[in-house]
ZASE-920601 format. One line per 5 residues: their letters; for each residue x, y, z of N, C-alpha, C. Coordinates in pm, whole numbers. Example, Ala and Ser with C-alpha at 12.3 -4.5 7.8 and 13.67 -1.06 7.14 Angstrom:
as> 1319,-569,780,1230,-450,780,1320,-330,780  1285,-225,708,1367,-106,714,1290,3,787
//
This chain:
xxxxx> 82,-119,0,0,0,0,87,126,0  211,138,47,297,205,52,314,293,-77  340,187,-90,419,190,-283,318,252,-376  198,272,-330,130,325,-438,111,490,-375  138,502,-263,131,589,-204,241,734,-258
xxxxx> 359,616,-284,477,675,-301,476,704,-407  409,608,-539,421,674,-666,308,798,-686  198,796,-639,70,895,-597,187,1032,-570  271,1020,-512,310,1142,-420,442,1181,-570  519,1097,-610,600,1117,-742,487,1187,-841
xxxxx> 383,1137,-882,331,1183,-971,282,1329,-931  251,1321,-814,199,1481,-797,318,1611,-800  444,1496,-784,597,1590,-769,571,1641,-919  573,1544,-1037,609,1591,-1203,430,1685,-1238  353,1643,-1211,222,1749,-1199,290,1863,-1165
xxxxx> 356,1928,-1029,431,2045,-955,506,2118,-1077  588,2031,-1148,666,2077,-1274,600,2120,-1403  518,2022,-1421,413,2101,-1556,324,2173,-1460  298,2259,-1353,278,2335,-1366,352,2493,-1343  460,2449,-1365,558,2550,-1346,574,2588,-1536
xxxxx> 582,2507,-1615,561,2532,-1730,454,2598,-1780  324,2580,-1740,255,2674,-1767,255,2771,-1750  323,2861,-1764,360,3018,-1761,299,3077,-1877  226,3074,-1994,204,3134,-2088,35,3131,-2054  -14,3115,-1979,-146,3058,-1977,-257,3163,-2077
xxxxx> -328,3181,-2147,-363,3227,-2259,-493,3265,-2237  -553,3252,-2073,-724,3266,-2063,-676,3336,-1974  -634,3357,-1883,-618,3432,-1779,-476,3456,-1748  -377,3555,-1803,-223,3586,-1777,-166,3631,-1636  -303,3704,-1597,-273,3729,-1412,-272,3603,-1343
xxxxx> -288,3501,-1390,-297,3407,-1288,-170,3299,-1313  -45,3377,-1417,52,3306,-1390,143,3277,-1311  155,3367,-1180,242,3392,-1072,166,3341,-958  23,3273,-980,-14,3212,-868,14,3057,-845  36,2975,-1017,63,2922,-1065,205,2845,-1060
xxxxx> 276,2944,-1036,449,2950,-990,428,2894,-870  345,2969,-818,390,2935,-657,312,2799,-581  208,2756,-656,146,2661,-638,219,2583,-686  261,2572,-783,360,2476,-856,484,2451,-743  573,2537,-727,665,2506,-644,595,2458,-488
xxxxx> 512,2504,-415,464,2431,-272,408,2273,-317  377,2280,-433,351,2135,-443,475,2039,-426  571,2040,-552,699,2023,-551,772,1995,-384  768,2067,-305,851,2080,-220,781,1992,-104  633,2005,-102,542,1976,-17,544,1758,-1
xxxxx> 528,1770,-155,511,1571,-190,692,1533,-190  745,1640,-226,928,1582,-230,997,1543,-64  916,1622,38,944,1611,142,813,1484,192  763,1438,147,637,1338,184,726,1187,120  770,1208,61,831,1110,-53,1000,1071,42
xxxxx> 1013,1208,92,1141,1205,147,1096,1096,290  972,1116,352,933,1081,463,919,911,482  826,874,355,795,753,342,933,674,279  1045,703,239,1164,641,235,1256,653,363  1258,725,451,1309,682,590,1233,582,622
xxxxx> 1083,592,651,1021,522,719,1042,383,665  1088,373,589,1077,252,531,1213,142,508  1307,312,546,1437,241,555,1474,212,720  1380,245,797,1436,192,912,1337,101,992  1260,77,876,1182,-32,953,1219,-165,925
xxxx> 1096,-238,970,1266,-372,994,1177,-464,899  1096,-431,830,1013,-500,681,1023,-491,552  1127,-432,557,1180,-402,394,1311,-504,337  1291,-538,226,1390,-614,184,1477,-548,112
//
């Protein structure tokens, strides 16, 4: 259950990145700097979640 957890939390890391690419957004241009920053708290937010569930996992005594 872990493991899907962990890729759930990777995928939301590369989601964080395309939305840092969207910078040109073409319906609404004011809303590219909200975009930035959502983008990066995501990024940082699941990279440190990702960071969490690989300790936990390296010091538990069930991992092969």
């Amino acid at each position: 259950m872990m493991y899907y957890t962990a890729i759930l939390f990777f995928l939301c890391i590369l989601v964080g990145f395309a939305l840092l690419k969207v910078k040109a957004l073409w319906i609404l241009p004011s809303l590219a700097p909200f975009f930035e920053i959502v983008a990066v708290l995501v990024i940082v937010i699941f990279a440190f979640a990702l960071l969490y569930i690989g300790f936990k996992t390296l010091f538990s005594k069930n991992w092969r």
